[in-house]
C-alpha positions as CSV (number, residue, x, y, z in Angstrom):
1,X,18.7,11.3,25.4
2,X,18.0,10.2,21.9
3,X,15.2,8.8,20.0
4,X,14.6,5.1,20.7
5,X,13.1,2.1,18.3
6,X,10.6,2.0,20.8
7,X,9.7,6.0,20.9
8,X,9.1,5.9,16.8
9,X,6.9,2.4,17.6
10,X,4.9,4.3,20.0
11,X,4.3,7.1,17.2
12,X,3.2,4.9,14.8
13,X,1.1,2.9,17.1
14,X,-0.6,5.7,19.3
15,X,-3.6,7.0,17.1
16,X,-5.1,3.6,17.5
17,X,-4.0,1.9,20.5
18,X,-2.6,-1.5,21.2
19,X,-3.9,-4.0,18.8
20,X,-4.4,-7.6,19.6
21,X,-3.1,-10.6,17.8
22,X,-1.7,-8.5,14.7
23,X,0.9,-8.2,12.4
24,X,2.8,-5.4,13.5
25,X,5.7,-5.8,15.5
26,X,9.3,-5.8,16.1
27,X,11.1,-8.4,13.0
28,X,14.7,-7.2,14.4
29,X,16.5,-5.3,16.7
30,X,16.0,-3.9,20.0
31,X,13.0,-1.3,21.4
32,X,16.1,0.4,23.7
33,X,18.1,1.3,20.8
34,X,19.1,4.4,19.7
35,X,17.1,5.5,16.3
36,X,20.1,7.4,13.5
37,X,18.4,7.4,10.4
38,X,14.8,5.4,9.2
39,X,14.1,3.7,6.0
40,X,10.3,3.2,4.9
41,X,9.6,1.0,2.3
42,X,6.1,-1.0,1.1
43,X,7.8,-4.0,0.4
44,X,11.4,-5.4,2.5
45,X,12.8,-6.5,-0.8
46,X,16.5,-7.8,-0.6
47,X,17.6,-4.6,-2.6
48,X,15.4,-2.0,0.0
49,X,16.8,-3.8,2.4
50,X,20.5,-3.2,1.5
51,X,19.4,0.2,0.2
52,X,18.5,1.2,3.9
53,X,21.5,0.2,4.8
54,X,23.7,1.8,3.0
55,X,21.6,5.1,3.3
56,X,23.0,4.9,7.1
57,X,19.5,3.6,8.4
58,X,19.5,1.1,11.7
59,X,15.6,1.0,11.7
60,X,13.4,0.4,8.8
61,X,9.4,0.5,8.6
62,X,7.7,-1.9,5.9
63,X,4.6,-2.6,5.2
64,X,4.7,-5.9,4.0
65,X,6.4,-8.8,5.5
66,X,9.8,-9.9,5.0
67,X,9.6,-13.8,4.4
68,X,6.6,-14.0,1.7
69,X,3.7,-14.5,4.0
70,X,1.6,-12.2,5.5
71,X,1.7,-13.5,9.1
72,X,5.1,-13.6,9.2
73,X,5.6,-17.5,9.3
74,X,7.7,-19.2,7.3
75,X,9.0,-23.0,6.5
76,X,11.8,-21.7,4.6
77,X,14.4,-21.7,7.3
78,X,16.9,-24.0,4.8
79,X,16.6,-22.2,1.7
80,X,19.2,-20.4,0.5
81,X,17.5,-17.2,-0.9
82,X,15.5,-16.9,2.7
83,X,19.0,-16.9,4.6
84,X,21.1,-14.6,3.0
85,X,17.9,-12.6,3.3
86,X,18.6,-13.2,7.1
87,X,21.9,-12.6,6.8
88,X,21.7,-9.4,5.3
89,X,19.1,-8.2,8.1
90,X,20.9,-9.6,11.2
91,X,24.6,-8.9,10.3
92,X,23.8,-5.1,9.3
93,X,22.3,-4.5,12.9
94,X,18.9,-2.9,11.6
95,X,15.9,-2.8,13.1
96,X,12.7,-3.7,11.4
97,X,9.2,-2.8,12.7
98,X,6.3,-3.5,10.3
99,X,3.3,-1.1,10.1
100,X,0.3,-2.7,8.4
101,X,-2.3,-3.3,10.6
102,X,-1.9,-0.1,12.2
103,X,-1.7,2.6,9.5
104,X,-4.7,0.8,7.7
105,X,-6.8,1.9,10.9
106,X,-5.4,5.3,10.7
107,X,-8.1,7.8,10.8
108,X,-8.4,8.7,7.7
109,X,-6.8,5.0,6.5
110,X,-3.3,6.0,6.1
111,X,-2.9,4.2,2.7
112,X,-5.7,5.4,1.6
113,X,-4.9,8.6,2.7
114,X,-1.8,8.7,0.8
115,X,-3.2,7.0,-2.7
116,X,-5.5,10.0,-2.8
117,X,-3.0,12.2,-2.5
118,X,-1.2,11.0,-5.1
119,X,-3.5,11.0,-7.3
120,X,-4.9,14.6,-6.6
121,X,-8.4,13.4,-5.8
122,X,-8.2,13.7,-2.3
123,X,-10.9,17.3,-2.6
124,X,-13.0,15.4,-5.1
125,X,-13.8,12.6,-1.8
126,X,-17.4,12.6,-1.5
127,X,-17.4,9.7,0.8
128,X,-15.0,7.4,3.1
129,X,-15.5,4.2,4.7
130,X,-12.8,1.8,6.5
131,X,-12.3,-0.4,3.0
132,X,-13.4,2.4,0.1
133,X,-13.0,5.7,-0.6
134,X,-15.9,7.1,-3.2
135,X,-15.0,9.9,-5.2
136,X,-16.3,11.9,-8.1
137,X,-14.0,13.3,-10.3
138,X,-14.3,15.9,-14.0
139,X,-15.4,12.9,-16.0
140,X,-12.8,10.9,-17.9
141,X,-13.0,8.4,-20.7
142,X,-12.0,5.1,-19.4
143,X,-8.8,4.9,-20.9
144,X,-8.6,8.9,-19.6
145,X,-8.3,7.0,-16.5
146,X,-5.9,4.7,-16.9
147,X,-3.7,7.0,-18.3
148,X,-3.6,9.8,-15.4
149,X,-3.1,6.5,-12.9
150,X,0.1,5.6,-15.1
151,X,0.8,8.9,-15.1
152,X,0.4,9.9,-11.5
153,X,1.9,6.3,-9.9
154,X,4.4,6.7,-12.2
155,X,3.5,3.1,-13.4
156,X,3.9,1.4,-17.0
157,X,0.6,-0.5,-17.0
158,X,-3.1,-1.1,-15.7
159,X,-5.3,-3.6,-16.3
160,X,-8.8,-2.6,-17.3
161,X,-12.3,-4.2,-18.3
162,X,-15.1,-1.8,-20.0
163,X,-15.4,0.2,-23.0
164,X,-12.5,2.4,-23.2
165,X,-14.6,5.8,-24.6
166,X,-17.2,5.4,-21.4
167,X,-17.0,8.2,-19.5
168,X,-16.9,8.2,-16.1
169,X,-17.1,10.3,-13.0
170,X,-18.0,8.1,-9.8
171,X,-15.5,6.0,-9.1
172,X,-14.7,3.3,-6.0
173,X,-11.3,3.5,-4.6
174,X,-9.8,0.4,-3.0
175,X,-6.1,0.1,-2.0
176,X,-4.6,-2.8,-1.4
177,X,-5.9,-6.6,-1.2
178,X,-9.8,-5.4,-1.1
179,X,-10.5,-6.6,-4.5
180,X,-12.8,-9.6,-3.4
181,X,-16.7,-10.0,-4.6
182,X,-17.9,-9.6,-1.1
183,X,-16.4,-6.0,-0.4
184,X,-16.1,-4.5,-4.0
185,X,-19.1,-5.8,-5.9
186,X,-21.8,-4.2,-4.0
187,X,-20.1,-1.2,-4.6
188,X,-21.5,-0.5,-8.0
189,X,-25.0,-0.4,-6.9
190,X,-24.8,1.1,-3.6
191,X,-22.9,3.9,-4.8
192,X,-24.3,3.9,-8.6
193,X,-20.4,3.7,-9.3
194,X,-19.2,4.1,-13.3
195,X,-15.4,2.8,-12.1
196,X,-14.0,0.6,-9.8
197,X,-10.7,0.8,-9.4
198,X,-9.0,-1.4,-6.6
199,X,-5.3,-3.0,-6.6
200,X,-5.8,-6.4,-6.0
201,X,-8.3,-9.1,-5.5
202,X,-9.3,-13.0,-6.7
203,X,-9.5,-13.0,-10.3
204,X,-12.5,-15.6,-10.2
205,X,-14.6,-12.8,-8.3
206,X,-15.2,-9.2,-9.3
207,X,-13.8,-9.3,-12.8
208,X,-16.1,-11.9,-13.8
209,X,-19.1,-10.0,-12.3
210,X,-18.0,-7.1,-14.4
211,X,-17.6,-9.3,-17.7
212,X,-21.2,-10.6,-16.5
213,X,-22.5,-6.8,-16.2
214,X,-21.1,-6.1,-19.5
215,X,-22.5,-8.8,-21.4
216,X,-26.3,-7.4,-20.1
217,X,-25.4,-4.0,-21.1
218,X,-24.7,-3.1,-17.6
219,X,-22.0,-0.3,-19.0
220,X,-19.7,-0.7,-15.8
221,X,-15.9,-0.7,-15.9
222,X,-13.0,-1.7,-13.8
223,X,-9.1,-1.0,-13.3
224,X,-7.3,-2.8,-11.4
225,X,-3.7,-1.2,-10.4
226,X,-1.7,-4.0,-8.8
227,X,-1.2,-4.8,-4.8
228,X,1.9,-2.4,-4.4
229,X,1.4,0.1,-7.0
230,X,-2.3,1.0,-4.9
231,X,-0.5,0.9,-1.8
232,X,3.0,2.5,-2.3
233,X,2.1,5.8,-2.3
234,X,0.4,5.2,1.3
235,X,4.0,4.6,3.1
236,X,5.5,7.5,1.1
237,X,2.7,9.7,2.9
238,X,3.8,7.7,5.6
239,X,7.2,8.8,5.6
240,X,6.2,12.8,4.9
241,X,4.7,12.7,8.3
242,X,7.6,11.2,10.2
243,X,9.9,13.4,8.9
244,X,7.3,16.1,10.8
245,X,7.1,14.2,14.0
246,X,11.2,13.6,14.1
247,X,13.1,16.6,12.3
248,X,16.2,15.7,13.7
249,X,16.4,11.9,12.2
250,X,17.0,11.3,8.7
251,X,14.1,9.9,7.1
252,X,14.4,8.2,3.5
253,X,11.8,6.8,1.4
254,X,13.0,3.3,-0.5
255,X,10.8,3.2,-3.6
256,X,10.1,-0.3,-4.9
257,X,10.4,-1.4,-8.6
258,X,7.6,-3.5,-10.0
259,X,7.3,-6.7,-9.2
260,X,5.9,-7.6,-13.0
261,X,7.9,-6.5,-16.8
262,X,6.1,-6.7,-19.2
263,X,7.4,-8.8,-22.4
């Protein structure tokens, strides 16, 4: 008997238990179906999408929704880019679970989990909490910083606000959308943080309480990495541990490129 949709849904939803009213379920396909290859990707871009497909993969894991909303509603069910989208998804047969909700309650967060990783700091955590990971690392310059995240995310650019030569050692670790003044800013002081360095989050918020901080000679600093780029390495992490849990299933990770050029 092989491995079902269903059986790699039960995997990926059992160190939590059912969860009410969330995002993560079954897009496409059928529980009862036979699982030959997986595809796990952050984002279901058209291209990672086709990708999976031609890798031989009839069930793909995403993170992110498929029709640019994070509940999974849309109104675009007459535009052309949404329904070759559609197309693509419902003539190759695949099946699409999303995992969001559920790996973000992972114990340790599995996003999290995996941005540490990937970053090498996960032995320099000195604390973890559901939204923030607080770390100390060998003290960096600023810029020190932003060059190992390039370097270790294999990205091409961060954005950053503080004086590049500041060193810094404590540092606030947010994946993800947990940018906002009500979860990040108290940060600083509660931990007596140098860095905070988070992938996304209201503009009109944090930043301008660290441009505030700065211009009282509060000498605090802040990176901000994008949404995917914080998160991407969490489904990779993702993926090394279902390749554990089902040896016998091809498993293929589905890197995405950035959303953003720069010009």
């Amino acid at each position: 008997m092989g491995i079902t949709v269903q059986d790699v849904i039960n995997h990926l939803t059992s160190p939590v238990g059912e969860i009410e009213n969330t995002v993560d379920t079954l897009k496409f396909g059928t529980p009862t179906m036979d699982v030959t290859g997986i595809a796990i990707t952050f984002m279901p871009t058209y291209d990672a999408i086709k990708k999976a497909v031609e890798l031989g993969a009839n069930m793909l894991i995403t993170h992110e929704g498929l029709f640019y909303s994070h509940w999974d509603k849309t109104e675009l069910e007459d535009d052309q880019v949404y329904l070759e989208k559609y197309n693509l998804i419902k003539e190759s047969g695949i099946a699409v679970f999303r995992n969001h909700d559920y790996i973000h309650r992972y114990q340790p967060d599995g996003i999290m989990q995996g941005l540490l990783q990937s970053l090498q700091w996960d032995s320099y955590e000195e604390q973890n909490e559901p939204v923030v990971s607080i770390v100390e690392i060998p003290t960096m310059t600023l810029k020190e910083v932003a060059e190992y995240l390039k370097n270790k995310l294999d990205i091409n650019y961060v954005r950053s606000m503080g004086n590049p030569t500041k060193n810094c050692a404590r540092i606030g670790l947010l994946a993800g959308y947990r940018g906002g003044g009500l979860t990040a800013i108290p940060l600083f002081e509660k931990y007596n943080l140098d860095l905070i360095i988070y992938g996304e989050g209201p503009e009109w918020e944090t930043p301008e309480y660290v441009r505030d901080s700065i211009s009282q000679g509060r000498d605090i600093s802040l990176i901000v990495l994008g949404h995917a780029e914080s998160e991407q390495p969490g489904m990779v992490y993702l993926s090394k541990q279902l390749e554990k849990e089902f040896p016998t299933i091809p498993i293929r990770f589905i890197s995405n490129k950035p959303c953003f050029d720069i010009l």
